[in-house]
MIVEX-243855 format. One record per residue (C-alpha): x, y negated, z negated; residue number from 0. Coordinates in nm, 2 decimals, always signed. Layout:
@east=X, north=Y, up=Z, migu=NUM;
...
% end
This chain:
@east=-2.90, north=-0.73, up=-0.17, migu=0;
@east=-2.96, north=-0.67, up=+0.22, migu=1;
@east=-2.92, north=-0.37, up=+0.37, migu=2;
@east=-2.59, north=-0.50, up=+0.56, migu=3;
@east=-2.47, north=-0.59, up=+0.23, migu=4;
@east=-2.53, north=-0.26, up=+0.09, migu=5;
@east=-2.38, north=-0.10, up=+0.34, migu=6;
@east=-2.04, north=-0.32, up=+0.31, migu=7;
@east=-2.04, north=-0.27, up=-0.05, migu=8;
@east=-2.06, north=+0.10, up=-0.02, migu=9;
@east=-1.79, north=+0.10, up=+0.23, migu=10;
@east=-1.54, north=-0.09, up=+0.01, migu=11;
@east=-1.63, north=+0.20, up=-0.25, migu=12;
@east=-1.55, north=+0.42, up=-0.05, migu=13;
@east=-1.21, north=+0.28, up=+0.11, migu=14;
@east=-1.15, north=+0.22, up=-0.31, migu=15;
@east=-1.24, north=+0.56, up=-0.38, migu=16;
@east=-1.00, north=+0.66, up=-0.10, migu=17;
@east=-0.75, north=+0.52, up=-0.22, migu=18;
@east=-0.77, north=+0.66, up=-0.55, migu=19;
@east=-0.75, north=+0.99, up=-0.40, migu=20;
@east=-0.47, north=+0.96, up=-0.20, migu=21;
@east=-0.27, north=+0.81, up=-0.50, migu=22;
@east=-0.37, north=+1.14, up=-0.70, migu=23;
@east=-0.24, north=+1.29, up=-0.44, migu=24;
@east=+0.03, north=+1.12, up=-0.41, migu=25;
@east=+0.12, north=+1.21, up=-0.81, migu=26;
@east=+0.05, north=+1.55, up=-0.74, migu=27;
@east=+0.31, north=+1.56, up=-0.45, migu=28;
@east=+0.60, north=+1.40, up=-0.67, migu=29;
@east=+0.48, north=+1.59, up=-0.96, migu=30;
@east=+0.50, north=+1.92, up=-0.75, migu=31;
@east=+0.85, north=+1.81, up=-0.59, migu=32;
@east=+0.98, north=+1.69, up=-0.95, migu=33;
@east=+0.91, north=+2.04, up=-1.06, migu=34;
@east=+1.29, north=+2.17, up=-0.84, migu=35;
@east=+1.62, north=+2.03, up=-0.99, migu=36;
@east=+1.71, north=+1.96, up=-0.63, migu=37;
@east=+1.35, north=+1.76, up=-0.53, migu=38;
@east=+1.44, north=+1.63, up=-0.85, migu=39;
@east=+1.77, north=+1.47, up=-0.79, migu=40;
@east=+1.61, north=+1.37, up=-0.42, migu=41;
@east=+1.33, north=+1.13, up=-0.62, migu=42;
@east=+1.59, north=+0.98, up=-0.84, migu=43;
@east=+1.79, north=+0.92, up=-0.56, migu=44;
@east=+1.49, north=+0.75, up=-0.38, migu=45;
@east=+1.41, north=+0.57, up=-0.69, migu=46;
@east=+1.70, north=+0.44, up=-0.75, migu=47;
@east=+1.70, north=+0.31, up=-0.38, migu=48;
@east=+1.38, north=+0.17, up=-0.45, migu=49;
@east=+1.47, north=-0.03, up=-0.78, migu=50;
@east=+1.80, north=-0.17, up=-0.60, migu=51;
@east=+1.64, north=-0.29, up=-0.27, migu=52;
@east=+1.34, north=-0.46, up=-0.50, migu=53;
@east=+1.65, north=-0.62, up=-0.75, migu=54;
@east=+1.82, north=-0.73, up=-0.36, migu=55;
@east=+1.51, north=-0.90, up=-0.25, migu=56;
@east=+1.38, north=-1.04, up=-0.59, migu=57;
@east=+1.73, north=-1.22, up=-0.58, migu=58;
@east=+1.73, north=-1.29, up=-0.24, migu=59;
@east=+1.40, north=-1.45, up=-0.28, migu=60;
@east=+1.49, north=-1.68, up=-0.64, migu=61;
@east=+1.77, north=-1.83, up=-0.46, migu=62;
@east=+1.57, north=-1.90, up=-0.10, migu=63;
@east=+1.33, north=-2.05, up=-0.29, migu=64;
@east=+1.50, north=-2.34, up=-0.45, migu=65;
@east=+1.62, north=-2.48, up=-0.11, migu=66;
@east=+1.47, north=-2.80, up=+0.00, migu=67;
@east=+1.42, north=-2.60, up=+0.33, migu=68;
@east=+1.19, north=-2.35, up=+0.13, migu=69;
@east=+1.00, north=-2.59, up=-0.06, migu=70;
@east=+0.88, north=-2.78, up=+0.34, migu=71;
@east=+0.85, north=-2.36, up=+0.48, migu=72;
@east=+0.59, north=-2.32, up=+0.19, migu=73;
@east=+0.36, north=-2.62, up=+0.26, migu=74;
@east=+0.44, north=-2.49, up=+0.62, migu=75;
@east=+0.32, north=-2.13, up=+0.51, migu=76;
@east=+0.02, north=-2.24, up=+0.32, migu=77;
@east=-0.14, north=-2.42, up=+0.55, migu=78;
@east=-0.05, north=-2.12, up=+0.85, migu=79;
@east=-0.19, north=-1.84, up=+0.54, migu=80;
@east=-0.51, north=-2.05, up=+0.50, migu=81;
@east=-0.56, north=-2.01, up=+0.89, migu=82;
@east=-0.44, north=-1.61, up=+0.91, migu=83;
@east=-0.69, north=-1.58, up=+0.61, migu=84;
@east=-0.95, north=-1.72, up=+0.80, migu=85;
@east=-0.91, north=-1.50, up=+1.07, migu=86;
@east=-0.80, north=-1.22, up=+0.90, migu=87;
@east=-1.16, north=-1.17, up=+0.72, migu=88;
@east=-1.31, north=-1.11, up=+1.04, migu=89;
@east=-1.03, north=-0.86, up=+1.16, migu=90;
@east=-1.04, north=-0.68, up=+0.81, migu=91;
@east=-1.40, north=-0.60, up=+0.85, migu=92;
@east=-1.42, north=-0.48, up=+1.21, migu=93;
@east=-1.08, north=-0.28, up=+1.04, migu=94;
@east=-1.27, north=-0.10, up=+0.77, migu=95;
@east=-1.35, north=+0.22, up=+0.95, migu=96;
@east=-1.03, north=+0.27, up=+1.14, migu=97;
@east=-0.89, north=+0.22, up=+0.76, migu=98;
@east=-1.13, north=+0.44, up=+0.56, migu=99;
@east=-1.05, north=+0.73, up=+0.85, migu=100;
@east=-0.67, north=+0.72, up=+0.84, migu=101;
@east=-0.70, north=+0.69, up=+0.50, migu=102;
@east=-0.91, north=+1.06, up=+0.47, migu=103;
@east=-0.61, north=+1.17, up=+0.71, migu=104;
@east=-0.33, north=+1.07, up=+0.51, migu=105;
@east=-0.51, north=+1.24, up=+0.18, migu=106;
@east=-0.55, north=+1.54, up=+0.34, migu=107;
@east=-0.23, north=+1.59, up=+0.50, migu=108;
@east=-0.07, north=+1.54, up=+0.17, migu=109;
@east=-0.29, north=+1.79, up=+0.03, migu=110;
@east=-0.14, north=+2.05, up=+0.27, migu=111;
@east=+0.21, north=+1.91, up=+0.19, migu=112;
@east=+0.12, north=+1.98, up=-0.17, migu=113;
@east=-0.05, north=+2.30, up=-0.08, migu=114;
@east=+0.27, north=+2.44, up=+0.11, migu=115;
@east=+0.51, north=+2.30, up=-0.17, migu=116;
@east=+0.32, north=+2.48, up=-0.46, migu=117;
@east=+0.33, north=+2.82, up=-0.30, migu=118;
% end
């Protein structure tokens, strides 16, 4: 492996490793909120947003998706994907520090949030 390579592998560990703290923060923060009756009823509340508006566009989606219209869009969106993808590679990699940084952020402002909500 090349030293570039090395490098670009051990920043995707660490964006991955980022991301695994920020989603134990995450589950600290709802486990935390889920601890008051009221934060309580608040996550249900959210949840049950969550679980309708996914239900809404999983429908929404099956019945778009049998219309000869939809069936010429996806050729259509393949072809425009295979080109975004293309492009995309290049953007994602020059995007890998910005990402790995807001990421850091984002973990350690939750970690106040969960700070300040424990106390």
């Amino acid at each position: 492996m090349t030293g570039e390579q090395e490098v670009v592998s051990e920043t995707w560990r660490e964006v991955g490793d980022q991301f695994r703290a920020l989603g134990e923060s995450l589950a600290t923060a709802f486990h935390t909120a889920w601890e008051s009756e009221e934060n309580r009823q608040h996550v249900q509340d959210m949840r049950d947003g969550l679980e309708a508006m996914a239900s809404e566009i999983h429908q929404a989606t099956q019945e778009a998706s049998t219309t000869p219209e939809a069936q010429r869009m996806c050729g259509e969106v393949e072809k425009a994907a295979e080109s975004a993808r293309a492009a995309g590679e290049q953007a994602w990699q020059e995007a890998q520090p910005h990402l790995l940084s807001a990421l850091r952020r984002v973990n350690a402002e939750l970690q106040k949030m969960v700070s300040r909500m424990e106390q």
